[in-house]
Residue frames as a rotation matrix with the C-alpha (Angstrom) as fourth column:
UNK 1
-0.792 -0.607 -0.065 12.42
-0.598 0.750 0.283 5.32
-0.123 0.263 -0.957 5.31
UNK 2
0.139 0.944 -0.300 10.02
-0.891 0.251 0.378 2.53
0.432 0.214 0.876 3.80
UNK 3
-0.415 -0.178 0.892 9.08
-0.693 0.697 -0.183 -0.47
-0.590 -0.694 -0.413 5.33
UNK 4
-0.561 0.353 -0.749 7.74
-0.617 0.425 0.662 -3.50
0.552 0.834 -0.020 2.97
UNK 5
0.035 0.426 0.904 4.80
-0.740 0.619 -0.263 -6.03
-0.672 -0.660 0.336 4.21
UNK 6
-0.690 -0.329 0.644 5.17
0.116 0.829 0.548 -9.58
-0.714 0.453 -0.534 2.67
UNK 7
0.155 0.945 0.288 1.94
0.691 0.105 -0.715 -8.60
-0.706 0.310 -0.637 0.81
UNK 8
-0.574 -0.325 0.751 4.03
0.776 -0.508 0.373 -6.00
0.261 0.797 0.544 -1.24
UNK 9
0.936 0.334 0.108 2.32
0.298 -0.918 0.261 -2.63
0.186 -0.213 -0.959 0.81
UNK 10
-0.345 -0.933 0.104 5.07
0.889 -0.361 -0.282 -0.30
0.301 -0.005 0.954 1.60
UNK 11
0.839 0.500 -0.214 4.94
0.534 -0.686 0.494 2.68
0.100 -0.529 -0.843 4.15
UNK 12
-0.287 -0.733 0.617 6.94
0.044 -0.653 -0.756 5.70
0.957 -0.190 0.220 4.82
UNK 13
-0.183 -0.035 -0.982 7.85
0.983 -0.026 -0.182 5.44
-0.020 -0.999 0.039 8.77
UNK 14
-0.594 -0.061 -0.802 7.70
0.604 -0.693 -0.394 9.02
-0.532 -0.719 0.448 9.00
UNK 15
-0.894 0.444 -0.066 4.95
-0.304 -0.490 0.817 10.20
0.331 0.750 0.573 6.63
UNK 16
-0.598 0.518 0.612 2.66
-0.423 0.445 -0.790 7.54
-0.681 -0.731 -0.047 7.12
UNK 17
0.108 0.731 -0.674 2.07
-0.917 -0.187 -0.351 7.07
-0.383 0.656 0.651 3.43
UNK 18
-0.259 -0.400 0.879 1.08
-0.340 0.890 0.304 3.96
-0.904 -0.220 -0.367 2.09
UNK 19
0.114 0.266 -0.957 1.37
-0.971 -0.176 -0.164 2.16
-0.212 0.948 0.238 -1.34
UNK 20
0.867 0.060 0.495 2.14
0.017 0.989 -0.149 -0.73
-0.498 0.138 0.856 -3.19
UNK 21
-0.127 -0.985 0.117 5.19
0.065 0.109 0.992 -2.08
-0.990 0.134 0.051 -4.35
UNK 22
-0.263 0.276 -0.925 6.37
-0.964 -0.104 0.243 -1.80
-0.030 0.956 0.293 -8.36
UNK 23
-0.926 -0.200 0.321 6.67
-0.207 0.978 0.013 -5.56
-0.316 -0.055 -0.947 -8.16
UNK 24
-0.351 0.880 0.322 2.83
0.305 0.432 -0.849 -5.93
-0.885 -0.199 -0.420 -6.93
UNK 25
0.127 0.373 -0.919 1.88
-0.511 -0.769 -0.383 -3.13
-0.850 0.519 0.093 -9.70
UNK 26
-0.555 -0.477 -0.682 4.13
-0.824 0.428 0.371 -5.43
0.115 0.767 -0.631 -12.79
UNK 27
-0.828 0.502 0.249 2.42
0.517 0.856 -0.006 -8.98
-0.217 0.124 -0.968 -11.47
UNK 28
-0.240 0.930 0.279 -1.21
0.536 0.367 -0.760 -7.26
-0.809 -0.033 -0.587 -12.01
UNK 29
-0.545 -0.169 0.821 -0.59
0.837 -0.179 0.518 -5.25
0.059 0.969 0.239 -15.32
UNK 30
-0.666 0.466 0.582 -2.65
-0.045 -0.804 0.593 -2.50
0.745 0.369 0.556 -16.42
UNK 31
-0.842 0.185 -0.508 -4.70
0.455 -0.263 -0.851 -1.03
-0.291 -0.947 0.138 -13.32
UNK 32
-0.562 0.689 0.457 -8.18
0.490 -0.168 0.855 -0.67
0.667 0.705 -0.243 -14.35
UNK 33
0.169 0.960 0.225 -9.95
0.291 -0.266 0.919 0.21
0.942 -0.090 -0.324 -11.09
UNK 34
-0.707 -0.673 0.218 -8.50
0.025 -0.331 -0.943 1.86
0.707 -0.661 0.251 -7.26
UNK 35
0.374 0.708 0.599 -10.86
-0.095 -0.614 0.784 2.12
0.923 -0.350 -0.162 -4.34
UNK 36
-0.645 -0.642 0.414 -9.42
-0.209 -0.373 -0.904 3.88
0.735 -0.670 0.107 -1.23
UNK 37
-0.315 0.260 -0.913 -10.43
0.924 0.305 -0.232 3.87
0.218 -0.916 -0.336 2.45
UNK 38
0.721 0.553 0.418 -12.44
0.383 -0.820 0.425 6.31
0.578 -0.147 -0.803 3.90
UNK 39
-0.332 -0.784 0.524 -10.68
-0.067 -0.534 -0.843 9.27
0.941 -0.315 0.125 5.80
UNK 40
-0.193 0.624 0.757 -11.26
-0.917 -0.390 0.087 8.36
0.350 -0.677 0.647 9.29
UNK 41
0.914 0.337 -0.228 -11.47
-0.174 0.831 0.528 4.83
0.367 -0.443 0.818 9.45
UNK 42
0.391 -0.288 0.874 -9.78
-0.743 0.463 0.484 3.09
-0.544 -0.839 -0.033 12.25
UNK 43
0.595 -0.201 -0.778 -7.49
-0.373 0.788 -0.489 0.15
0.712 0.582 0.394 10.23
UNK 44
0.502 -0.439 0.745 -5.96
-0.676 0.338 0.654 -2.52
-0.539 -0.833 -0.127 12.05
UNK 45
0.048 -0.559 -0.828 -2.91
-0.988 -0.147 0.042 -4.03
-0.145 0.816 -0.559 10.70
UNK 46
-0.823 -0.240 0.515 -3.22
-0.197 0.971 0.137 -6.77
-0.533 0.011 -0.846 8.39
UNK 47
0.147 0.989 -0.021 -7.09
0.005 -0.022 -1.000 -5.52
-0.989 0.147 -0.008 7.26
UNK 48
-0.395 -0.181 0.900 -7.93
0.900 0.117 0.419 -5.58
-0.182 0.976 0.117 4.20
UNK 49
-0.051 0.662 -0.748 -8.61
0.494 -0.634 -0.595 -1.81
-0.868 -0.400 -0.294 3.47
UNK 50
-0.206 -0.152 -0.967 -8.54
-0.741 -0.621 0.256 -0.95
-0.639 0.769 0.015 -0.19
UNK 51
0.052 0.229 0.972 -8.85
0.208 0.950 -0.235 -2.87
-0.977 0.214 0.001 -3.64
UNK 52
-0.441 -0.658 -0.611 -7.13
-0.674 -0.207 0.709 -3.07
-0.593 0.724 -0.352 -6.97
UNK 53
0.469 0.405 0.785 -8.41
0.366 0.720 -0.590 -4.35
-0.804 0.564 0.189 -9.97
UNK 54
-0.220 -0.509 -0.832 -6.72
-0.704 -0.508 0.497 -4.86
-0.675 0.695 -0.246 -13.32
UNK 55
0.338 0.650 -0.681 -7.53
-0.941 0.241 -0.237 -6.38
0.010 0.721 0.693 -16.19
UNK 56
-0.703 -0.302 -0.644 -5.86
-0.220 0.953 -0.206 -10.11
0.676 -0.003 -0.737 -14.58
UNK 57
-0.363 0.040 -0.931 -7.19
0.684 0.690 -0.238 -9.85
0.632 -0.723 -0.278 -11.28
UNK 58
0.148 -0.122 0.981 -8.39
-0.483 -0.875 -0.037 -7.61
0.863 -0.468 -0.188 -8.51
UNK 59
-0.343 -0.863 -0.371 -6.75
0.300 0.273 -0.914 -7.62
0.890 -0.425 0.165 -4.98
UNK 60
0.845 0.322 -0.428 -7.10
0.535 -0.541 0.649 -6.33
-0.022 -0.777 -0.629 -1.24
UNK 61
-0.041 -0.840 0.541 -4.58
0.092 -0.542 -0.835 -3.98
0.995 0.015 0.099 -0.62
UNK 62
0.516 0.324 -0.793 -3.75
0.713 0.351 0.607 -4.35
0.476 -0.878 -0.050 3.50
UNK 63
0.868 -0.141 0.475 -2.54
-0.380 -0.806 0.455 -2.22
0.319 -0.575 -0.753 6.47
UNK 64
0.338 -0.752 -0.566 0.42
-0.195 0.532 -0.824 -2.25
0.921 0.389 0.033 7.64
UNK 65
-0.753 -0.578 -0.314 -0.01
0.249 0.191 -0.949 -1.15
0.609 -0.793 0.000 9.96
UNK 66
-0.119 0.959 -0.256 -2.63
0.939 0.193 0.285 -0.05
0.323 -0.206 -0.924 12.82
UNK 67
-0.825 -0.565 -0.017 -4.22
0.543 -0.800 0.254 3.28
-0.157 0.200 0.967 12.51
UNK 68
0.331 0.941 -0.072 -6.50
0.414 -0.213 -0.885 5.79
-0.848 0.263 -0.460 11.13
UNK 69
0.132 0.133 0.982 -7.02
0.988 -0.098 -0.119 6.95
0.080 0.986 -0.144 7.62
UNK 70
-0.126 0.153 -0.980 -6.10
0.337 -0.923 -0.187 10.69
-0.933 -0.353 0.065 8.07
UNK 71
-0.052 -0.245 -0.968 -5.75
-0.777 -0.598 0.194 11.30
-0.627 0.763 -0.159 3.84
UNK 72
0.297 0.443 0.846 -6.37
0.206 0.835 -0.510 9.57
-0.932 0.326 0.157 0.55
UNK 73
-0.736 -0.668 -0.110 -4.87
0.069 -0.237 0.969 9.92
-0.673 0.706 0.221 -2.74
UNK 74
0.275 0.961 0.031 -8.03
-0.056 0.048 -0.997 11.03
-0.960 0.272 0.067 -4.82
UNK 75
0.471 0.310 -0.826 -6.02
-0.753 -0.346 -0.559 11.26
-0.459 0.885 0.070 -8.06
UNK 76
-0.811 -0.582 -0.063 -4.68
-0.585 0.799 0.138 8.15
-0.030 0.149 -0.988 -7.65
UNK 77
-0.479 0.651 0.589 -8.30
0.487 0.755 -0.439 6.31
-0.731 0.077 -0.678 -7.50
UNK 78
0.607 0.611 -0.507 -9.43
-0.245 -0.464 -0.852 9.04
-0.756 0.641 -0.132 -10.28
UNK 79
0.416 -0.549 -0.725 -6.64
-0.677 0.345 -0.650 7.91
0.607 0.762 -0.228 -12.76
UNK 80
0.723 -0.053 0.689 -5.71
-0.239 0.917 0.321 4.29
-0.648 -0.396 0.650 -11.71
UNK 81
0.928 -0.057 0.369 -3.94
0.354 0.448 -0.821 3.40
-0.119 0.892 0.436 -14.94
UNK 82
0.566 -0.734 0.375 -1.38
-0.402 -0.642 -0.653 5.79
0.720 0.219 -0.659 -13.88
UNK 83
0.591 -0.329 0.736 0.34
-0.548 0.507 0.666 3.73
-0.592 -0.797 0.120 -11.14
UNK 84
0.780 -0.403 0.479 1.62
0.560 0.791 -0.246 1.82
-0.280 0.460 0.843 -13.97
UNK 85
0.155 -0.751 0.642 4.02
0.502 -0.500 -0.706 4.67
0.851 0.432 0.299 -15.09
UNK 86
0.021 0.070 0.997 4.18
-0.731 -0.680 0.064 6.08
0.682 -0.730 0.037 -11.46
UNK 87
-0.084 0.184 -0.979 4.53
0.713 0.697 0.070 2.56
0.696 -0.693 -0.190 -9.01
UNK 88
-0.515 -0.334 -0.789 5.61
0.709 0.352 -0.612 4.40
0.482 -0.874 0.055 -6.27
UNK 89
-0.345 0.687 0.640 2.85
-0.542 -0.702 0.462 6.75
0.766 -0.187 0.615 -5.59
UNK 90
-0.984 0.178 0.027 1.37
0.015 0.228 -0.974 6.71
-0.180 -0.957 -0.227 -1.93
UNK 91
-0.349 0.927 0.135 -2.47
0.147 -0.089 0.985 5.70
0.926 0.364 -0.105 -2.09
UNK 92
0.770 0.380 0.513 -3.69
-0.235 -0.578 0.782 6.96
0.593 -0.722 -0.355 1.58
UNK 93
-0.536 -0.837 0.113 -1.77
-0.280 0.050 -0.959 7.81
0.797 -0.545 -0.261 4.49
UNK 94
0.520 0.569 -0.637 -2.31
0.413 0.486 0.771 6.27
0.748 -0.664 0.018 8.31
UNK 95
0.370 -0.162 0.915 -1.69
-0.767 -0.609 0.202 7.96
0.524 -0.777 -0.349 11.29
UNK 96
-0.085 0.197 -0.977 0.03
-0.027 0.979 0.200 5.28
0.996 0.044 -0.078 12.89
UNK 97
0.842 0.487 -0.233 -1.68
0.081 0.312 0.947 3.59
0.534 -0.816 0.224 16.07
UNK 98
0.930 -0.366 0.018 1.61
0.206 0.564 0.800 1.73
-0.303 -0.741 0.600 17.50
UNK 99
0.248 -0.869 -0.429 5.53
-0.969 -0.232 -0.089 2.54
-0.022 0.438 -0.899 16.39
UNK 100
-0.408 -0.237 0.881 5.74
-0.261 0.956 0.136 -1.35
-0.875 -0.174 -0.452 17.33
UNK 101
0.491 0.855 -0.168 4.10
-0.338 0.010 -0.941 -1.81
-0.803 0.519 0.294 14.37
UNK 102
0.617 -0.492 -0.614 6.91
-0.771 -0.220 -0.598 -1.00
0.159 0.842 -0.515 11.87
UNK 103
-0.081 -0.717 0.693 9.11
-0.680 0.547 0.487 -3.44
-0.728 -0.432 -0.532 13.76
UNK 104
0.308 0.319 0.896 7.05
0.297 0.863 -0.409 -6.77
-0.904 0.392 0.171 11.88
UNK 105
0.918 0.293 -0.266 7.54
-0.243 -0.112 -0.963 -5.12
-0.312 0.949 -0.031 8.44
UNK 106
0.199 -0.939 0.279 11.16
0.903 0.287 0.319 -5.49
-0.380 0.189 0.906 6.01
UNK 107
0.086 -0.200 -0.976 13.56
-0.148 -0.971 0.186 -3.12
-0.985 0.129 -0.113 5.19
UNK 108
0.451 0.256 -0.855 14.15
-0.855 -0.151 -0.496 -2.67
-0.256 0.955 0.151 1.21
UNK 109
-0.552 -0.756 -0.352 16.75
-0.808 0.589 0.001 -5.36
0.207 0.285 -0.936 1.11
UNK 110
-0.632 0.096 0.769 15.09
-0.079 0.979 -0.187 -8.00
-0.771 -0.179 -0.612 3.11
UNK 111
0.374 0.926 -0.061 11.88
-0.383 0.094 -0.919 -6.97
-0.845 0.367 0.390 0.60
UNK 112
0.510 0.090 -0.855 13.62
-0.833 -0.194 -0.518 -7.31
-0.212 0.977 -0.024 -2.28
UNK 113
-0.869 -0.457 0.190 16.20
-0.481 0.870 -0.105 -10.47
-0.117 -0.183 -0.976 -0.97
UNK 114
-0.298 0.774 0.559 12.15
-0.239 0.507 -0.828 -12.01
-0.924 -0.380 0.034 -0.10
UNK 115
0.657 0.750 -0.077 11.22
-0.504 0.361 -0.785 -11.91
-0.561 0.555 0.615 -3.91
UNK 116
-0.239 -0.549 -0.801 14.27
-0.649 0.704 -0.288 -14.18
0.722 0.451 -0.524 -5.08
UNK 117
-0.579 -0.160 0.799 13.53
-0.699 0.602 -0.386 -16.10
-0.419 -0.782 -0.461 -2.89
């Protein structure tokens, strides 16, 4: 099941993989540039541990939670541009630190109730 952070990340509770939302993917358009975390680092949720750049804007992309980097999506930061036809790809996965973690995050509804808002 996914969890959403107000920042538009999105984890699988029982994978540990983590992406971005289509939403985030539609507000920054065409995805020009991906760089992942290293496997191995220690994130603590809320870091900024990644970065997105498209031809509007480029971004942090945060943790959701707190963790370590066990895995990276390498053909997701080798073909970037493809996220646009593919939102819900997982761009690295975290081992996760705390289960208390997931608590703070929303399920799909509140996420999706949060952007009418």
């Amino acid at each position: 099941m996914k969890k959403y952070a107000e920042t538009h990340e999105w984890i699988d509770n029982a994978s540990g993989e983590v992406g971005i939302t289509a939403h985030a993917i539609e507000l920054l358009g065409d995805i020009v540039f991906l760089e992942l975390p290293e496997v191995g680092r220690s994130v603590t949720k809320g870091d900024g541990v990644a970065v997105i750049e498209s031809v509007k804007a480029a971004s942090d992309i945060y943790a959701p939670v707190s963790g370590e980097v066990v895995a990276v999506n390498s053909d997701a930061a080798d073909n970037p541009e493809s996220l646009g036809d593919n939102p819900e790809t997982w761009l690295f996965k975290i081992a996760i630190a705390d289960e208390g973690d997931l608590d703070g995050l929303m399920d799909e509804n509140a996420y999706t109730a949060s952007l009418d808002a």
